[in-house]
N, C-alpha and C positions, 0 to 999 in steps of 0.2 A: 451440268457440264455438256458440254458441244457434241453435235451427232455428225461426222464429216465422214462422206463415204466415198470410196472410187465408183467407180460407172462405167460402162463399155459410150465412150462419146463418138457420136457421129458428127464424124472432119472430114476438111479437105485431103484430097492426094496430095503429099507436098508441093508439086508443080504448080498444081491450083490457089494453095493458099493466100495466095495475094492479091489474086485475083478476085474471089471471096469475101476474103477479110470487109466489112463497113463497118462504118460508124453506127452507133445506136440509132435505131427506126423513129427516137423522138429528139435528133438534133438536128434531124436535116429536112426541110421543108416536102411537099409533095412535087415542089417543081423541082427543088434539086435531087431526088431521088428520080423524078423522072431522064433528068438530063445525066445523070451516074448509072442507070439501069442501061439507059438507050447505048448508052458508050461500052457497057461492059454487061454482056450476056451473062456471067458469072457469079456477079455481087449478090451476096447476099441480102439487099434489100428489094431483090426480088420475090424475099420471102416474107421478110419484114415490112417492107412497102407494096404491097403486090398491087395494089391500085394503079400503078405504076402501067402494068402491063392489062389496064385496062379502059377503057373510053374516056377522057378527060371528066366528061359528067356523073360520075359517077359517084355517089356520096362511097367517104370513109368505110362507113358503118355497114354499106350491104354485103347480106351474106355472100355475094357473088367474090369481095377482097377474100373474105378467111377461105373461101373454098380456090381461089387461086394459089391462094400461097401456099395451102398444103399439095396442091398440084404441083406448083413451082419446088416445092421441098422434095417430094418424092422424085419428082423427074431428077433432081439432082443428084440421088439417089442411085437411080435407074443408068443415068447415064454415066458413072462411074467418076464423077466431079468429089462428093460424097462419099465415104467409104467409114462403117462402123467398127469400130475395134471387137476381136471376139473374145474379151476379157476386159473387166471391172480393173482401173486406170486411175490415179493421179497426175496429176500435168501440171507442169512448170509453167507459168504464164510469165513473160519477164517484159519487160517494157521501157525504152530511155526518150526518154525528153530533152531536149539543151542538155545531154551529158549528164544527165541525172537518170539514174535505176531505178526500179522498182520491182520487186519479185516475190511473185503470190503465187498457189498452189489453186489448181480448179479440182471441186469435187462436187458434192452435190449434199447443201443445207438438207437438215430436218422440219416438214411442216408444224412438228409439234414443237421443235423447239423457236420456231418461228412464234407461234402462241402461248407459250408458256414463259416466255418473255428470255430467252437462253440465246436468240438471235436479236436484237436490238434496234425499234427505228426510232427516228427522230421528227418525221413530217407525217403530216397528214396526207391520203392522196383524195385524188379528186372521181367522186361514183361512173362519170364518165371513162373515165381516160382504163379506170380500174375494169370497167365489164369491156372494155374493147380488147386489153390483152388478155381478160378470161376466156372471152371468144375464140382471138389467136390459139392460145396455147390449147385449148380444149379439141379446138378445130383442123388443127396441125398437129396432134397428141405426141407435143414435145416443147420442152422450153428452147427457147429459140434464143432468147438473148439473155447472159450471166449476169446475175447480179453482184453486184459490185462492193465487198464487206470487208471489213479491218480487225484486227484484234491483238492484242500484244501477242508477241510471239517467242515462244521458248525457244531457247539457243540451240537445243536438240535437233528443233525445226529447220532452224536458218543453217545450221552444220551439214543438214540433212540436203538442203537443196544445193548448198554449195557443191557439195562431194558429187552429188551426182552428175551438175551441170560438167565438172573437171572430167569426168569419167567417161559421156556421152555424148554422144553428138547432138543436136537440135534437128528436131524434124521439120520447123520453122524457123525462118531466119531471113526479115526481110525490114526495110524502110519504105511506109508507106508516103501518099502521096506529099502529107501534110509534116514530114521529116521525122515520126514519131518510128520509134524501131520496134519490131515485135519478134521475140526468140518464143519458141515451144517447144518444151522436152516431156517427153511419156515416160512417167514411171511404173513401170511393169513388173519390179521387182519385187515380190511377196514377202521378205522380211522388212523392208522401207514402207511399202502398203502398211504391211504392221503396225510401224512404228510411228506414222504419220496418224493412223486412228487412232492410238492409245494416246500421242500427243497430246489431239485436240481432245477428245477425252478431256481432259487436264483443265482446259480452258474452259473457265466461265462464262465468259461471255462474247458474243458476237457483234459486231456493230456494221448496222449498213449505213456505207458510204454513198452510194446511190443508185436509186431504182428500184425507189418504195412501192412504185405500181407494177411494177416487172415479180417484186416478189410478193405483194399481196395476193394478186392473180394468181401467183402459181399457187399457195396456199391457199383459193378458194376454188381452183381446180382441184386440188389433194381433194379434199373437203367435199367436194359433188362427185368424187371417182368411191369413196370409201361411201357415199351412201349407194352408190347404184351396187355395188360389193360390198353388201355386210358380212363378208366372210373375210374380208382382208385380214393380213397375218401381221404388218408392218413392213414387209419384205417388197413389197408390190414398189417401181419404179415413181409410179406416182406420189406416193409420203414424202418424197426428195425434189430438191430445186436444183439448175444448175445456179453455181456460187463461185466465186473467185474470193480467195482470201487474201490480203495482203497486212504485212506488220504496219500497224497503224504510224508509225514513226517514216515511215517510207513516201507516205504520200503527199501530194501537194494539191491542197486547197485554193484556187484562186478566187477573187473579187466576184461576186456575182450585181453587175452593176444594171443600174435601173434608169428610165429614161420617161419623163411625163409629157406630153404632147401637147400641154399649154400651163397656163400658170393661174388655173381656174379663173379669169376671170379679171386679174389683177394687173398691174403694170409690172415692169423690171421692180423699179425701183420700191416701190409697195412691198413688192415680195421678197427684196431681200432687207427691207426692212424689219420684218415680222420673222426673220431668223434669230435677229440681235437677243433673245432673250434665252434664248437656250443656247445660240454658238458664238463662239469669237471668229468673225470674219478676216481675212484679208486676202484681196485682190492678187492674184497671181497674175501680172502681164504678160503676152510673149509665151506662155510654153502652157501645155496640160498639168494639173495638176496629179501626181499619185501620190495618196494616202500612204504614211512609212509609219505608222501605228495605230494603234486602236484606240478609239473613237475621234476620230479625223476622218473626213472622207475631202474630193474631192466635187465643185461643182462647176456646171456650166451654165451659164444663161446670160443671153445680151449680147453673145458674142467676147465675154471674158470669161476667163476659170478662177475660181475662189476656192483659196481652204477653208474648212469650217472643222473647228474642233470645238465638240459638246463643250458645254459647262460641267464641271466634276459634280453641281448636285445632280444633273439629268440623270444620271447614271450609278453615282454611289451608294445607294440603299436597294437598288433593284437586286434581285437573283441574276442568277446565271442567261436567263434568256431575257431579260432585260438590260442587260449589258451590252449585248451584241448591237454593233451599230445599225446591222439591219432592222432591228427594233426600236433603236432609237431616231433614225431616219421616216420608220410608220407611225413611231408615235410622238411624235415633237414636229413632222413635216407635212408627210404624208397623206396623212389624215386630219389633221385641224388644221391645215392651210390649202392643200390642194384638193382636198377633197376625194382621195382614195382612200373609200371606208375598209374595201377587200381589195386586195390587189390579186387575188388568186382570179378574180373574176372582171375586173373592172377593165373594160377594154383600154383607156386612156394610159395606162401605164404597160411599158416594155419591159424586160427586162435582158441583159446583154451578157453572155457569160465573158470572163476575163481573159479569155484567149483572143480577144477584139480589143485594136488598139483604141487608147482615149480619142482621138481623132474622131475613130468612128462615132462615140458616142455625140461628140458634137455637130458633127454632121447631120447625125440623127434628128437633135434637139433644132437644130438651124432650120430643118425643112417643116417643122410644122409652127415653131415657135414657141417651145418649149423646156424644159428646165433635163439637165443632165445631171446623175452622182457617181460616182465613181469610189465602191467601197473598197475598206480594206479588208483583205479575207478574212474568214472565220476560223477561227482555229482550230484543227482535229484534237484537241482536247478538250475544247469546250463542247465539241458534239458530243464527243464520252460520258461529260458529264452530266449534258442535259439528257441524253439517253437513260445514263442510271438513276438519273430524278423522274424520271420517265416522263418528260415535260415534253413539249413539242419547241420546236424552231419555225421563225416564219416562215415562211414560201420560199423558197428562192435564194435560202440562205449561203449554199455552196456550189461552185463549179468544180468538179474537179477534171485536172487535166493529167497525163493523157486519160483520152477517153477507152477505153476497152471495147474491141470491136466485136462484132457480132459474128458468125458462122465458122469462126476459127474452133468452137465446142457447139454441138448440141446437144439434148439431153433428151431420149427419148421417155414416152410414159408408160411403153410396155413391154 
């Protein structure tokens, strides 16, 4: 059963929070973090990007980023931007999209239920990307950006947030740039505290939605804090992650679309020839195609858009992660036409999350001369399931949107 605990979280003053508030440190490139830092002395990916506030040459990786951003963190700290709660907290995270809700509780996962399989992932991450946030996080001795997790939710719960939202005012309450609304409410109430841990208690299981390297990291930070302390009690800040929960029925998964930068080799014609045996084609003129069910997607190349819906054998004797069109796109396209054996690594292939219009992706495809797809999303239930098969999902399986911003919570480790 689930380990959910409150925290004393270091936030903005409410004045500040918007100013604050970023997107996650791996959605926005180093040039746009630079042009978002330079505009706004505030943003949190001053903390998250700190390279930003450092000599354009500068590799990623030198120690000189992790020791700005914890500079950058404490100063924020210091100069009262920053202010930590002086008691252990539950927080209302609420979020609307185009008129659509979402409303999840922040507290802070368990590392061991992390590894004892009671928090749930679905991808792999990459050795790289994973020791650059153990660095952060070790190096700034605090999680810095929440990870992003779902799970059925007892009605107790949802009762629980409702009543208090009616009762309370929001210490957050703003539209960011990108039209996305974000509400915060602190609950500091010791029998709600209560009854939110016994809740989750209750629950089985956890599933990350995303930001598999945001919590592996922090679980291999737990993990290096309890050998340097073999006298830990389990009490110690560090066993815990910051985590955002939200009822898995709440969320919305969009397309994570993929774009290759030539067609290995071949002509138009050649290559959509060598489709016909796995998809039924036909030519969409005049408009973008989007996929309106699963295993359909949408393509570009040549300057036209085609639907392509699999053949019912390609797909009906596979499992659950053989199903999934982004599996059936790597292993029917991918890889024995194009020539992407890994797309986790393989430079030639993009990938575009679905909050970019079709447009864009042709555009994309247009400037090198290359093939565009346009998936239909993955469905939060089929992550569920391949999670409790404990199978993995390709790369790149899920976008989801809104995305959950960074410095609105942080999690310290002592």
């Amino acid at each position: 059963m689930a380990i959910f605990q409150a925290f004393r979280a270091l936030r903005p003053v409410p004045d500040k929070a918007e100013a604050v508030a970023a997107l996650p440190y791996d959605v926005v490139t180093r040039e746009e973090a630079k042009e978002i830092g330079d505009q706004n002395p505030d943003s949190f990916l001053h903390v998250d990007r700190a390279e930003m506030d450092l000599p354009a040459d500068t590799d990623l990786y030198d120690q000189k980023v992790y020791d700005r951003a914890r500079e950058n963190l404490i100063n924020m700290e210091k100069n009262g931007i920053l202010v930590q709660d002086g008691a252990p907290c539950y927080y209302i995270y609420e979020l609307t999209r185009k008129g659509k809700t979402q409303t999840g509780l922040v507290g802070c996962c368990s590392i061991d239920d992390y590894m004892n399989g009671v928090v749930k992932k679905h991808e792999l991450t990459r050795e790289d990307k994973e020791q650059d946030r153990i660095h952060h996080v070790d190096v700034c001795d605090a999680n810095t950006g929440p990870i992003y997790l779902a799970c059925k939710y007892p009605q107790e719960l949802l009762d629980l947030m409702e009543t208090w939202k009616a009762s309370h005012d929001a210490i957050y309450d703003f539209v960011a740039e990108d039209e996305i609304g974000h509400r915060v409410w602190v609950i500091d109430g010791e029998a709600e505290k209560k009854v939110i841990a016994e809740q989750f208690g209750n629950i089985p299981y956890i599933y990350i939605a995303d930001g598999h390297h945001r919590a592996a990291s922090a679980v291999k930070v737990g993990l290096k804090r309890r050998e340097k302390h073999p006298d830990y009690d389990g009490s110690e800040e560090f066993n815990y992650f910051l985590s955002v929960v939200f009822p898995y029925d709440q969320l919305t998964i969009l397309s994570y679309n993929r774009v290759v930068r030539d067609l290995n080799g071949m002509d138009e014609h050649a290559f959509i020839a060598s489709l016909k045996f796995n998809f039924e084609l036909m030519i969409m003129p005049g408009f973008p195609c989007k996929p309106v069910e699963k295993h359909c997607m949408g393509m570009y190349v040549g300057g036209n858009w085609y639907h392509l819906k699999a053949w019912e054998d390609v797909y009906v004797k596979k499992d659950v992660v053989g199903q999934l069109d982004v599996s059936i796109l790597q292993e029917k396209v991918l890889s024995p036409i194009l020539g992407i054996g890994d797309p986790r690594t393989d430079q030639r292939i993009r990938f575009v999350g679905g909050s970019h219009k079709l447009k864009e992706l042709a555009e994309i495809a247009d400037r090198t001369g290359g093939v565009a797809f346009a998936m239909y999303p993955t469905a939060m239930e089929d992550l569920m399931q391949i999670a409790d098969e404990g199978k993995l999902m390709p790369p790149k399986s899920t976008w989801f949107e809104p995305k959950l911003r960074s410095g609105l919570f942080i999690h310290k480790l002592f």
